[in-house]
mmCIF file of the N, C-alpha and C atoms, coordinates in Angstrom:
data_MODEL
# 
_entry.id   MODEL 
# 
loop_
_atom_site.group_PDB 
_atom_site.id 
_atom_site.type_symbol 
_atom_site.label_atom_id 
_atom_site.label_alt_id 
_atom_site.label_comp_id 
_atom_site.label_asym_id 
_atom_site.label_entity_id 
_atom_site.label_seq_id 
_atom_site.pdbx_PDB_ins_code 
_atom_site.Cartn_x 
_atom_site.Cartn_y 
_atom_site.Cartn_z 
_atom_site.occupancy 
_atom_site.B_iso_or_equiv 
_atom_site.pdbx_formal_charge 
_atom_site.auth_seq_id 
_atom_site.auth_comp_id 
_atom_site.auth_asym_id 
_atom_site.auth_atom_id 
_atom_site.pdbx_PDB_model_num 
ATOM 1   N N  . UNK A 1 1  ? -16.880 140.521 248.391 1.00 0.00 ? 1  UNK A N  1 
ATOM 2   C CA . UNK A 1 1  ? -16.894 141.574 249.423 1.00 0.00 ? 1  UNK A CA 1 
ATOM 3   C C  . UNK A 1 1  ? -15.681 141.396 250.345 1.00 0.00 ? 1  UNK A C  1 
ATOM 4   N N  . UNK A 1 2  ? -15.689 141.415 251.955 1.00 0.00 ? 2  UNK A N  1 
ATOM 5   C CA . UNK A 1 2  ? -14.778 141.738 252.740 1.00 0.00 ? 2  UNK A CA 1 
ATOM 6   C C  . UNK A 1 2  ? -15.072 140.498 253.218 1.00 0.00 ? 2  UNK A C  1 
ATOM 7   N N  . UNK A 1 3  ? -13.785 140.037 254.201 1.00 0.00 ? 3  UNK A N  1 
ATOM 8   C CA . UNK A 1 3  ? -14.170 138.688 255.101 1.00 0.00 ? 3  UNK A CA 1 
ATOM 9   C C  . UNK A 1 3  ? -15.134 138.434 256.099 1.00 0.00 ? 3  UNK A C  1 
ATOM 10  N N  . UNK A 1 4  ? -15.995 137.966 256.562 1.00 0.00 ? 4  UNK A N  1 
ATOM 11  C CA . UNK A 1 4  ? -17.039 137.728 257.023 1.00 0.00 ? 4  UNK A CA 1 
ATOM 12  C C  . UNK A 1 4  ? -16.523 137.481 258.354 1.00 0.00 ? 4  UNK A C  1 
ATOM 13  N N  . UNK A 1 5  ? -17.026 138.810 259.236 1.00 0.00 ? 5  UNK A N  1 
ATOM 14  C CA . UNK A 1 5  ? -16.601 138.905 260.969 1.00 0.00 ? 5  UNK A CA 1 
ATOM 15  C C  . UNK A 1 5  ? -17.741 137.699 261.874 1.00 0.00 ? 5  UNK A C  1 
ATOM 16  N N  . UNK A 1 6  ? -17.705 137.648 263.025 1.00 0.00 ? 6  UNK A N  1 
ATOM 17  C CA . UNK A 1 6  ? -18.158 137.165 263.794 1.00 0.00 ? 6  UNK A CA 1 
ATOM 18  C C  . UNK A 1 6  ? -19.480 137.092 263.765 1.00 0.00 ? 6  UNK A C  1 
ATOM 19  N N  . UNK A 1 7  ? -19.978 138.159 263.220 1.00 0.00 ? 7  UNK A N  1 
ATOM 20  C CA . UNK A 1 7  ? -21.732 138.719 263.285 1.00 0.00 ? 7  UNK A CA 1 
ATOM 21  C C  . UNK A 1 7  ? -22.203 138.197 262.382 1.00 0.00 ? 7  UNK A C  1 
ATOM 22  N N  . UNK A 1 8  ? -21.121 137.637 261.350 1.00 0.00 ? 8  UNK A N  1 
ATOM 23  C CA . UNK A 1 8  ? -21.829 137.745 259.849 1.00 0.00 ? 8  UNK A CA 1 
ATOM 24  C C  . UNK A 1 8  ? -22.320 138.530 258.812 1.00 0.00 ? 8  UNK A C  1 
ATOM 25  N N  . UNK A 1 9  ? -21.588 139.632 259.208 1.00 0.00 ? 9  UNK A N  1 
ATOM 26  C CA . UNK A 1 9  ? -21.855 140.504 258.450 1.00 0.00 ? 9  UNK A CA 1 
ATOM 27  C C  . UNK A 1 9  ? -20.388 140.599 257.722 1.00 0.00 ? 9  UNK A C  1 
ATOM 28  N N  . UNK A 1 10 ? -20.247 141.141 256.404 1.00 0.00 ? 10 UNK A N  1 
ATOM 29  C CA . UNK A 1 10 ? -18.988 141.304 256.239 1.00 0.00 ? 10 UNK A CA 1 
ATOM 30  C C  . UNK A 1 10 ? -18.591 142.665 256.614 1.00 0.00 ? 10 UNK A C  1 
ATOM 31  N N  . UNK A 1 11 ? -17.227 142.595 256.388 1.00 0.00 ? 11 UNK A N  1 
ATOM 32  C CA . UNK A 1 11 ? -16.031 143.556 256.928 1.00 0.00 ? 11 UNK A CA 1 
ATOM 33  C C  . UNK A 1 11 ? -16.506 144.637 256.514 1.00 0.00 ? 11 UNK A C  1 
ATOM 34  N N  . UNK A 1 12 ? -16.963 144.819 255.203 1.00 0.00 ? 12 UNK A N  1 
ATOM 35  C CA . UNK A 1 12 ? -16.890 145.957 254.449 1.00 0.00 ? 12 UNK A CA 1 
ATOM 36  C C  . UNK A 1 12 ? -18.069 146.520 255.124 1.00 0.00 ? 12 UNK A C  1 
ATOM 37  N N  . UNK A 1 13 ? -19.578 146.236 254.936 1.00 0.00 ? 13 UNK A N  1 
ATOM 38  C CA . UNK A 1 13 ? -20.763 146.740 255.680 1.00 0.00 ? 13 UNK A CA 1 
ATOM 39  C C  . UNK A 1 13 ? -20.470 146.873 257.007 1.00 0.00 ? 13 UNK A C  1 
ATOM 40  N N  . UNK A 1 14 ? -19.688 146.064 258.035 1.00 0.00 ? 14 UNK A N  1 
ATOM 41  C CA . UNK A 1 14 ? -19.385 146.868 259.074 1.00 0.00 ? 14 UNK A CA 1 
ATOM 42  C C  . UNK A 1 14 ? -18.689 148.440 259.606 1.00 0.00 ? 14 UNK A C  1 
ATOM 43  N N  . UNK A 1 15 ? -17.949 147.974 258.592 1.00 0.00 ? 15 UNK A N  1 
ATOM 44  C CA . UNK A 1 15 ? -16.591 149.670 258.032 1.00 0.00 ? 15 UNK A CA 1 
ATOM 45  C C  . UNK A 1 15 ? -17.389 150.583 257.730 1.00 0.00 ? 15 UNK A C  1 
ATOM 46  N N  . UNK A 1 16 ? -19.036 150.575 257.017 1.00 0.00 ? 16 UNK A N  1 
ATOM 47  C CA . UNK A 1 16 ? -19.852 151.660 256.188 1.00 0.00 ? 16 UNK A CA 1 
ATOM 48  C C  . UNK A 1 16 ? -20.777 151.733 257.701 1.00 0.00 ? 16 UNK A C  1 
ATOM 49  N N  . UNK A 1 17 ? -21.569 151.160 258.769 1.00 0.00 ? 17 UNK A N  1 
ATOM 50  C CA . UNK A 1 17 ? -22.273 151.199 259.486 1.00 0.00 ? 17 UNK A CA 1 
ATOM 51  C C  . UNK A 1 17 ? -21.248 151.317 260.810 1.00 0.00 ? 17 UNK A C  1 
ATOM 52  N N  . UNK A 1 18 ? -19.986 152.146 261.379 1.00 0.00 ? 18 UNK A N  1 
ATOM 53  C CA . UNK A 1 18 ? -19.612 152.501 261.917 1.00 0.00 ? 18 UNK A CA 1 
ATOM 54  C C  . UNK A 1 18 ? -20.417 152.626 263.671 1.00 0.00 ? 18 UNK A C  1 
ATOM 55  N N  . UNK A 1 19 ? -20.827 153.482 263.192 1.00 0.00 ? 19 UNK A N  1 
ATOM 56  C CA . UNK A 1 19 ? -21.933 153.839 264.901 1.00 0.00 ? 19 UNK A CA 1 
ATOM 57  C C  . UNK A 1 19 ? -22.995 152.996 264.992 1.00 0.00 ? 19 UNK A C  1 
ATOM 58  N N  . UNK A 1 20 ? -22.693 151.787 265.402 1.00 0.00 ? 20 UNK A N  1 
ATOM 59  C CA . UNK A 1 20 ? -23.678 150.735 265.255 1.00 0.00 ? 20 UNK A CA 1 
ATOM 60  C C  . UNK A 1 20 ? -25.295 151.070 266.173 1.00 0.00 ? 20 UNK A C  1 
ATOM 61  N N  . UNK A 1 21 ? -24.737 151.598 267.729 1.00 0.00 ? 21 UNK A N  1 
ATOM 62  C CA . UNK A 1 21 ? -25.794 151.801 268.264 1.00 0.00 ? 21 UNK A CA 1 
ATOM 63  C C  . UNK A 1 21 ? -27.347 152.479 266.971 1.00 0.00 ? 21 UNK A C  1 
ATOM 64  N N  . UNK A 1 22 ? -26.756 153.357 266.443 1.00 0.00 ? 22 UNK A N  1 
ATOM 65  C CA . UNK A 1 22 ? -27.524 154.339 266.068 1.00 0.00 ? 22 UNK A CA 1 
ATOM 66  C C  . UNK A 1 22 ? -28.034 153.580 264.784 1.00 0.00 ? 22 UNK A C  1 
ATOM 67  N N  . UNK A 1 23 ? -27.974 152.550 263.921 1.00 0.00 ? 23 UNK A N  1 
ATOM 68  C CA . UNK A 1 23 ? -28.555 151.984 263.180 1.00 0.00 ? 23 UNK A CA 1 
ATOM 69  C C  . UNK A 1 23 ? -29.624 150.647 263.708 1.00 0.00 ? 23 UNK A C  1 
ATOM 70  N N  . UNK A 1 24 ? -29.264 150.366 265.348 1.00 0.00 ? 24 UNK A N  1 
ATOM 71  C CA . UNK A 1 24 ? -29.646 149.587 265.957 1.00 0.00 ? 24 UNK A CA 1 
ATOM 72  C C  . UNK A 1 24 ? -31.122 150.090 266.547 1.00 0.00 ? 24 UNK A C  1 
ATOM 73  N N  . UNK A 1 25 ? -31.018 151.063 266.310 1.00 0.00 ? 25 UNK A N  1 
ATOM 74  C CA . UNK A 1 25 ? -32.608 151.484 267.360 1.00 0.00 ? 25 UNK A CA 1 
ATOM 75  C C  . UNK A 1 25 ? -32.528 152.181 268.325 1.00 0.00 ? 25 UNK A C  1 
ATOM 76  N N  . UNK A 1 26 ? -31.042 152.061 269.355 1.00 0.00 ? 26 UNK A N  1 
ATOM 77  C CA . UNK A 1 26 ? -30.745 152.041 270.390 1.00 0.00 ? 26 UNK A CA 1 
ATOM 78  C C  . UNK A 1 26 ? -30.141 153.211 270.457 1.00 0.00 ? 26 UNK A C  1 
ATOM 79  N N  . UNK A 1 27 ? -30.452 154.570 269.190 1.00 0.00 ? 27 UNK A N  1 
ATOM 80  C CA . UNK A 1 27 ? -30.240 155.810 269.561 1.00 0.00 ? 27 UNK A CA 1 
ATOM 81  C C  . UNK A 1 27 ? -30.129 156.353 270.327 1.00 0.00 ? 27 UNK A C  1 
ATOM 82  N N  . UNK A 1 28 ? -31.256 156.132 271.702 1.00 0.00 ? 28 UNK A N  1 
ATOM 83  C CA . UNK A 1 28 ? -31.004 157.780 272.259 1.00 0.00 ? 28 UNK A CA 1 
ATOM 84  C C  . UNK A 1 28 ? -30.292 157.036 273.558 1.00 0.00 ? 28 UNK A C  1 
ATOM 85  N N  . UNK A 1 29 ? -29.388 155.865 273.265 1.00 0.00 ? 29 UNK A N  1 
ATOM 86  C CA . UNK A 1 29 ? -28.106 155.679 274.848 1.00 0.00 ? 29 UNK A CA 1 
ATOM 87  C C  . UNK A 1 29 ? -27.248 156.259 274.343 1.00 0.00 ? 29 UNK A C  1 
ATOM 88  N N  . UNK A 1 30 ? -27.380 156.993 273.134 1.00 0.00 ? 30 UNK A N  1 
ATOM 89  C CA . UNK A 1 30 ? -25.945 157.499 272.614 1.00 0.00 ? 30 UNK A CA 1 
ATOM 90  C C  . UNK A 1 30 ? -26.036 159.233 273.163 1.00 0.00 ? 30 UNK A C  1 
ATOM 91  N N  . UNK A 1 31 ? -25.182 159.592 272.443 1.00 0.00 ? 31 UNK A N  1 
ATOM 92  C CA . UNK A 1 31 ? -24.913 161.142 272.727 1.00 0.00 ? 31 UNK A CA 1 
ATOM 93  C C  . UNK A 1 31 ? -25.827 161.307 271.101 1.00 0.00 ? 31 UNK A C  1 
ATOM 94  N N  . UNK A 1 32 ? -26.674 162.430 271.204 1.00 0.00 ? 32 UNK A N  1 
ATOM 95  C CA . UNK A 1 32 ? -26.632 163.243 270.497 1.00 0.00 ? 32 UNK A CA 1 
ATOM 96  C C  . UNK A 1 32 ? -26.214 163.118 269.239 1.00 0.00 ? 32 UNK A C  1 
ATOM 97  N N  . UNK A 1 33 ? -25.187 164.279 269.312 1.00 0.00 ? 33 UNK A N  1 
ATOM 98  C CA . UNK A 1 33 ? -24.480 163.959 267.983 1.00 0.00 ? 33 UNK A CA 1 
ATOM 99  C C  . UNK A 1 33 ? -23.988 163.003 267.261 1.00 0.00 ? 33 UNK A C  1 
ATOM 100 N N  . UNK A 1 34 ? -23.578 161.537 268.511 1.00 0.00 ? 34 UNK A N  1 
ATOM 101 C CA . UNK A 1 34 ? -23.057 160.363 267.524 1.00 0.00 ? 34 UNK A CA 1 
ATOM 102 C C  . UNK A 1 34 ? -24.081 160.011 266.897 1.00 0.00 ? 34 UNK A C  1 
ATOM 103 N N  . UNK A 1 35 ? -25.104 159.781 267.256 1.00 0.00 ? 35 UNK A N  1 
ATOM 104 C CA . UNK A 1 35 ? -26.604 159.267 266.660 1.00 0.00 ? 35 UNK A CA 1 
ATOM 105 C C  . UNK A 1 35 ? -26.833 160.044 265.813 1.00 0.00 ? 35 UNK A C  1 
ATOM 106 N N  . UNK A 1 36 ? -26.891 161.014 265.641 1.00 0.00 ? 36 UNK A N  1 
ATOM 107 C CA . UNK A 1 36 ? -27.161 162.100 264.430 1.00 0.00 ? 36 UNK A CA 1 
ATOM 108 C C  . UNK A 1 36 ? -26.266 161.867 263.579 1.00 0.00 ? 36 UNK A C  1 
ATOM 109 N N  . UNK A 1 37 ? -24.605 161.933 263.967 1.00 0.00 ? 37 UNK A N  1 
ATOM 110 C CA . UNK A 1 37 ? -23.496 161.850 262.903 1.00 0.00 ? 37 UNK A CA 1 
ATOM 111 C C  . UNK A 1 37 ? -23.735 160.511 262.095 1.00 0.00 ? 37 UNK A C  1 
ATOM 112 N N  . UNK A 1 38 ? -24.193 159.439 262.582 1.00 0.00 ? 38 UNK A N  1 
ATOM 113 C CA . UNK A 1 38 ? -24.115 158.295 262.071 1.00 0.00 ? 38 UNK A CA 1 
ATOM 114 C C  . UNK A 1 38 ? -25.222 158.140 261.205 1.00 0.00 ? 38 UNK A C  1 
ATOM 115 N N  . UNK A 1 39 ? -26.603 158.363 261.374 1.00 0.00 ? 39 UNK A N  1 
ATOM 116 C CA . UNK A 1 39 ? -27.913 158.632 260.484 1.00 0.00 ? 39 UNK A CA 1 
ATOM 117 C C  . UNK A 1 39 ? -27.396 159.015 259.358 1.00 0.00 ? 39 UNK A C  1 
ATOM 118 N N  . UNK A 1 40 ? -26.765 160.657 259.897 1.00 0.00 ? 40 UNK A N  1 
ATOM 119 C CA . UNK A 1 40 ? -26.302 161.224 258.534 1.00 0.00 ? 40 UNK A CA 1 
ATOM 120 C C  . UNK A 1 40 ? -25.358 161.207 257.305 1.00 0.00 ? 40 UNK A C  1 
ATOM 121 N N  . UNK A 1 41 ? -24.275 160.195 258.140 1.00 0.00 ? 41 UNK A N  1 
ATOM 122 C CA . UNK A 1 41 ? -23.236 159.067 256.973 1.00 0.00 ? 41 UNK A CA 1 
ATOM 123 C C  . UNK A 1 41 ? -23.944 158.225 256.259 1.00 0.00 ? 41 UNK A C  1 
ATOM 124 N N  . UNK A 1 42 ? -24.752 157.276 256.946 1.00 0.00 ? 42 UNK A N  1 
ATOM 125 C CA . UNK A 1 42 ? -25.951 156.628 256.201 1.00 0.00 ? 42 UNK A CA 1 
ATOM 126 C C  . UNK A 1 42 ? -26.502 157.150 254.824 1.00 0.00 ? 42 UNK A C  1 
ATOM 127 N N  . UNK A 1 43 ? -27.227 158.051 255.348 1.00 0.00 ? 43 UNK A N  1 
ATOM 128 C CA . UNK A 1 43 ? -28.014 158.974 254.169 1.00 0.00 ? 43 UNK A CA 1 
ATOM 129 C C  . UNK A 1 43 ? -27.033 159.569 253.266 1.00 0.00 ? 43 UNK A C  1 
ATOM 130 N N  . UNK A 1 44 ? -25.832 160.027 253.505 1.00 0.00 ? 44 UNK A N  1 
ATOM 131 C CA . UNK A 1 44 ? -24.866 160.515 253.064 1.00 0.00 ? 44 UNK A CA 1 
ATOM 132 C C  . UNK A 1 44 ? -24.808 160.013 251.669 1.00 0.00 ? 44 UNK A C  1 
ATOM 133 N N  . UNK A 1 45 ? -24.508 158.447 252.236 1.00 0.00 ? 45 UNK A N  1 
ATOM 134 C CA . UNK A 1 45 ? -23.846 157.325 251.219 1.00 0.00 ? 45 UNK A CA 1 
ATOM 135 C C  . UNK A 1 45 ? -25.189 156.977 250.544 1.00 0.00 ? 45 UNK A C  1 
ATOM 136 N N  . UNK A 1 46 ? -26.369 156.724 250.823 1.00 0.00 ? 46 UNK A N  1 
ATOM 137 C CA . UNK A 1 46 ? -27.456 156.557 249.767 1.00 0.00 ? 46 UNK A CA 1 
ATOM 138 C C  . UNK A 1 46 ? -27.772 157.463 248.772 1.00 0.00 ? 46 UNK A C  1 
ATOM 139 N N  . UNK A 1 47 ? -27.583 158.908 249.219 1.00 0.00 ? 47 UNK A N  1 
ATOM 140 C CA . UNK A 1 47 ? -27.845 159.986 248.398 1.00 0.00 ? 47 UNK A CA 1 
ATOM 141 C C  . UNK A 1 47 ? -26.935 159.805 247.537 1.00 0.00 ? 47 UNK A C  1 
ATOM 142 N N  . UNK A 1 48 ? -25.137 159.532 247.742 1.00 0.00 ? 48 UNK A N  1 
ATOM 143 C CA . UNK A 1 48 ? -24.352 159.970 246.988 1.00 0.00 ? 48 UNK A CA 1 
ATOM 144 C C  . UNK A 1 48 ? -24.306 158.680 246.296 1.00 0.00 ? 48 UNK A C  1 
ATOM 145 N N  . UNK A 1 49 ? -25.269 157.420 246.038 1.00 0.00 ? 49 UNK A N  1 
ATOM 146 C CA . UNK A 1 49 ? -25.146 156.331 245.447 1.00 0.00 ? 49 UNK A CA 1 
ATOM 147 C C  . UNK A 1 49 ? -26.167 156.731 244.288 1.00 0.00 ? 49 UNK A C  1 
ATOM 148 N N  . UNK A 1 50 ? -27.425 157.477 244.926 1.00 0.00 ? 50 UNK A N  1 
ATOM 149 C CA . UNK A 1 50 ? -28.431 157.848 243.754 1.00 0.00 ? 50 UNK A CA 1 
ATOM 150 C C  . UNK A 1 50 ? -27.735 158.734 243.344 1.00 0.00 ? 50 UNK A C  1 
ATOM 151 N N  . UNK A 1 51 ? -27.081 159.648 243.580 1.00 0.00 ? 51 UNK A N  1 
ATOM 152 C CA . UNK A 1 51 ? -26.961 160.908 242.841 1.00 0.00 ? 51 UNK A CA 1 
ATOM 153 C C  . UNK A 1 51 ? -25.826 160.489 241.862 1.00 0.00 ? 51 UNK A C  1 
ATOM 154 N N  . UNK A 1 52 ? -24.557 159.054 241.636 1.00 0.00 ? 52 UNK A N  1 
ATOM 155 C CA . UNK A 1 52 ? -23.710 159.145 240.867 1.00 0.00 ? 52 UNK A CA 1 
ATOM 156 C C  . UNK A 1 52 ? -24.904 158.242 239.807 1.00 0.00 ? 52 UNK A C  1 
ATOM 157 N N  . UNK A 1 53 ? -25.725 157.315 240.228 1.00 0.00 ? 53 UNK A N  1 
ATOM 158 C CA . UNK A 1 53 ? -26.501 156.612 239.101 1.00 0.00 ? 53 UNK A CA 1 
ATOM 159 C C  . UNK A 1 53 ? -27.254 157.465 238.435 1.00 0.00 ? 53 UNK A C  1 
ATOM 160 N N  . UNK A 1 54 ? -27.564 158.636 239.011 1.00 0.00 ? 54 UNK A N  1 
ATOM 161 C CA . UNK A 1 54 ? -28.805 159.804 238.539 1.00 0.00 ? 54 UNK A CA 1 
ATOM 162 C C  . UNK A 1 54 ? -27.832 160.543 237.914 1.00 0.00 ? 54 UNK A C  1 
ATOM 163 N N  . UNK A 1 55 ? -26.875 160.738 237.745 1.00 0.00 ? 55 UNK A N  1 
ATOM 164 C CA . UNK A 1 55 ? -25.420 161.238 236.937 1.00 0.00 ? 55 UNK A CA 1 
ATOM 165 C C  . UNK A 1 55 ? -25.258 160.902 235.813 1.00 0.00 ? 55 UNK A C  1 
ATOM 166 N N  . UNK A 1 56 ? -25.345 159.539 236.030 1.00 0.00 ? 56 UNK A N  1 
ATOM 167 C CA . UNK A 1 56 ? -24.819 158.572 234.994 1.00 0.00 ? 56 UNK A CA 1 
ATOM 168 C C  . UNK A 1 56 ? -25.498 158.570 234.138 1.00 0.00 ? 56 UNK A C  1 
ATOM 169 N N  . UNK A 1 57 ? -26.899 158.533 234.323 1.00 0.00 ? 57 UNK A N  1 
ATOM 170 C CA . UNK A 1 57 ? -28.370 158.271 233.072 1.00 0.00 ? 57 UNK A CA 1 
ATOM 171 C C  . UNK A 1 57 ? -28.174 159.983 232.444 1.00 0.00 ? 57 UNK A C  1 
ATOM 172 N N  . UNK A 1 58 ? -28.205 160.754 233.483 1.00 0.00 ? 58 UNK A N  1 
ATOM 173 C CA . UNK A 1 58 ? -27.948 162.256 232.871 1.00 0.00 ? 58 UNK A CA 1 
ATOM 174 C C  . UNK A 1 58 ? -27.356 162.292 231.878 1.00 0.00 ? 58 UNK A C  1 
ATOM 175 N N  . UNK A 1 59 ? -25.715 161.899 232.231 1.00 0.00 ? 59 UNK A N  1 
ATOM 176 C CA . UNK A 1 59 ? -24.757 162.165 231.224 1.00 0.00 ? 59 UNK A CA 1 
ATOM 177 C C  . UNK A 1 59 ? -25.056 161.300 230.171 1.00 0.00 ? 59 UNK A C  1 
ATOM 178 N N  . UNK A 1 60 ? -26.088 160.358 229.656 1.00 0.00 ? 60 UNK A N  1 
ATOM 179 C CA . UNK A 1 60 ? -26.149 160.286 229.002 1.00 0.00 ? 60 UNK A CA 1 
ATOM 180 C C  . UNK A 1 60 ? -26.886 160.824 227.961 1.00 0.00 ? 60 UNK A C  1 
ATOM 181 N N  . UNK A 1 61 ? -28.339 161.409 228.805 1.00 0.00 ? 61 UNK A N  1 
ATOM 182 C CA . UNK A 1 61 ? -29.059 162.203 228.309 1.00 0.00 ? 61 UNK A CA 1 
ATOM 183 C C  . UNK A 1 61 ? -28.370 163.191 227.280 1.00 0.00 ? 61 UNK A C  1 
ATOM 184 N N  . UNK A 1 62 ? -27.387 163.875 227.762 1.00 0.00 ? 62 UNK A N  1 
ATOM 185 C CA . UNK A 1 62 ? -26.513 165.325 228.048 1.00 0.00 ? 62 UNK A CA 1 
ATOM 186 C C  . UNK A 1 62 ? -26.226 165.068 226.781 1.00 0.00 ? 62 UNK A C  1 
ATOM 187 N N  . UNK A 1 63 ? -25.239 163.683 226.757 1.00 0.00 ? 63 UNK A N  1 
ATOM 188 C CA . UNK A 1 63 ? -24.373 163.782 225.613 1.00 0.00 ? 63 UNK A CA 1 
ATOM 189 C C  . UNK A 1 63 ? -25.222 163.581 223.808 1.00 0.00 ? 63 UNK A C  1 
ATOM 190 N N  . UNK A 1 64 ? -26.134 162.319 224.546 1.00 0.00 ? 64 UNK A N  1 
ATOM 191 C CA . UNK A 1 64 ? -27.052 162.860 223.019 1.00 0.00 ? 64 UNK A CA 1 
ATOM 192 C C  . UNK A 1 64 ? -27.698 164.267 222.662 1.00 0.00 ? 64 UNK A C  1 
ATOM 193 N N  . UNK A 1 65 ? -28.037 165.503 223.517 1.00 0.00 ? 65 UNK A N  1 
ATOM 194 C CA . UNK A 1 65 ? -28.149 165.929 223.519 1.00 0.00 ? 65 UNK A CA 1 
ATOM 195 C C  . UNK A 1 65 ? -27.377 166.870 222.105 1.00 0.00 ? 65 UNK A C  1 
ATOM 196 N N  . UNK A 1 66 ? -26.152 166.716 223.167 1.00 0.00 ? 66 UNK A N  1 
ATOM 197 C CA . UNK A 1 66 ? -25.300 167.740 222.961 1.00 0.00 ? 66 UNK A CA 1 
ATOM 198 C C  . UNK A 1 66 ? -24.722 167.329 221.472 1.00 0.00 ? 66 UNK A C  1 
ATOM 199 N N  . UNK A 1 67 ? -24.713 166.090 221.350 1.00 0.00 ? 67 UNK A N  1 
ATOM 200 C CA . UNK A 1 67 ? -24.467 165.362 220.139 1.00 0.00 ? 67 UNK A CA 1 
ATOM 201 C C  . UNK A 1 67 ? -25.404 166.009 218.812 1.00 0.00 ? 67 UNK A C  1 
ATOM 202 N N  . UNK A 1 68 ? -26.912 166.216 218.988 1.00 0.00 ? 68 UNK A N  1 
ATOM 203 C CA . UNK A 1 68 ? -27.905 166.355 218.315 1.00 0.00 ? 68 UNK A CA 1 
ATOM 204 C C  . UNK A 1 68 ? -27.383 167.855 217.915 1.00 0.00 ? 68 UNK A C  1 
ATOM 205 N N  . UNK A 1 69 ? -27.476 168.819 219.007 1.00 0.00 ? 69 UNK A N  1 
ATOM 206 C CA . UNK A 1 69 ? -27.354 170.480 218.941 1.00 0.00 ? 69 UNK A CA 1 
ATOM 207 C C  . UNK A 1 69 ? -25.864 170.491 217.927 1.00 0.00 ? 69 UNK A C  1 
ATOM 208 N N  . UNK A 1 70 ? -24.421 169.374 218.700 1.00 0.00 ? 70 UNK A N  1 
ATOM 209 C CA . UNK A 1 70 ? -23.598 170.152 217.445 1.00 0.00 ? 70 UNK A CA 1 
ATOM 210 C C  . UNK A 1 70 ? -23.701 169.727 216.008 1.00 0.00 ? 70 UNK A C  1 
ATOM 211 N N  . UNK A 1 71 ? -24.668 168.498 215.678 1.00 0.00 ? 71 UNK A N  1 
ATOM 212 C CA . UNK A 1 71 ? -25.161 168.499 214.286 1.00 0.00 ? 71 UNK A CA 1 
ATOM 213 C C  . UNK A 1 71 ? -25.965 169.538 213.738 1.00 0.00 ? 71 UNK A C  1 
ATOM 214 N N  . UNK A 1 72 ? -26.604 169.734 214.620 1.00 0.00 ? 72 UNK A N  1 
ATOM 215 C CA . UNK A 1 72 ? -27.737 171.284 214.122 1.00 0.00 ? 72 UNK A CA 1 
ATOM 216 C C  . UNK A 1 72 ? -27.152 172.448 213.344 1.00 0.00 ? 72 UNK A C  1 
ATOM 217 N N  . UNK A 1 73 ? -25.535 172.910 214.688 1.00 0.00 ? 73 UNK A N  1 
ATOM 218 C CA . UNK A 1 73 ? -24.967 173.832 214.592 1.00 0.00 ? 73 UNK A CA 1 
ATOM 219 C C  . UNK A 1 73 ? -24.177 173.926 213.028 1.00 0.00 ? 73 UNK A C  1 
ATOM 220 N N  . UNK A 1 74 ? -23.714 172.538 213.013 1.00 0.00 ? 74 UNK A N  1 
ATOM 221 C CA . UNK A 1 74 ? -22.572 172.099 211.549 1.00 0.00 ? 74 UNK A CA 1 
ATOM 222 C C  . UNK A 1 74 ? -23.358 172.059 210.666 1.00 0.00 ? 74 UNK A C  1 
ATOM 223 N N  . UNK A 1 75 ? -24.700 171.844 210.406 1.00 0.00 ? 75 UNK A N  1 
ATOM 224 C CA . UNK A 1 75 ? -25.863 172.056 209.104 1.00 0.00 ? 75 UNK A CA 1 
ATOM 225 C C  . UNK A 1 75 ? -26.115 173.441 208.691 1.00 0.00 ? 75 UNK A C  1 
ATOM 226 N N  . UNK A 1 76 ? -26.365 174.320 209.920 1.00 0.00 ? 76 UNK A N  1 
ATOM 227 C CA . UNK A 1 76 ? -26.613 175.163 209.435 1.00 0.00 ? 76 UNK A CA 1 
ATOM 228 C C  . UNK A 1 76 ? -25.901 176.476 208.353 1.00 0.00 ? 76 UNK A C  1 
ATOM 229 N N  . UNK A 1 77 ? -24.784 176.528 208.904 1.00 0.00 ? 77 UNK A N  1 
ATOM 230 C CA . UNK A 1 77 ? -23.973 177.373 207.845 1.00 0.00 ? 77 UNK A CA 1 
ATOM 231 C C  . UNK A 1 77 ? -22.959 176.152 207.045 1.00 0.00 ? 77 UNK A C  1 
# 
């Protein structure tokens, strides 16, 4: 990973958890929107972590799929 800051956390998970208040609990000393903006980077990045692994199993689905149908297609005539 990244070099390991003061907190102990590394560099890199600090860089992804940006608006710290707002992962801290300590939401509502913030404004509004930073607390909201920051939730929603969060979720952002989990969704877009399931959605490339939920991609990935797809495309594989897809391709046997698609594999099966153009044998079908080349048998038939």
């Amino acid at each position: 990973m990244g070099l390991r800051t003061q907190h102990g956390r590394s560099t890199s998970a600090a860089r992804r958890h940006v608006p710290r208040p707002a992962q801290n609990g300590r939401g509502l000393q913030n404004t509004p929107l930073d607390c909201t903006s920051g939730r929603t980077t969060s979720v952002m990045t989990v969704l877009l972590k399931a959605q490339t692994y939920v991609s990935h199993v797809r495309q594989k689905e897809i391709g046997m799929r698609v594999g099966m149908t153009i044998e079908r297609s080349r048998a038939k005539p």
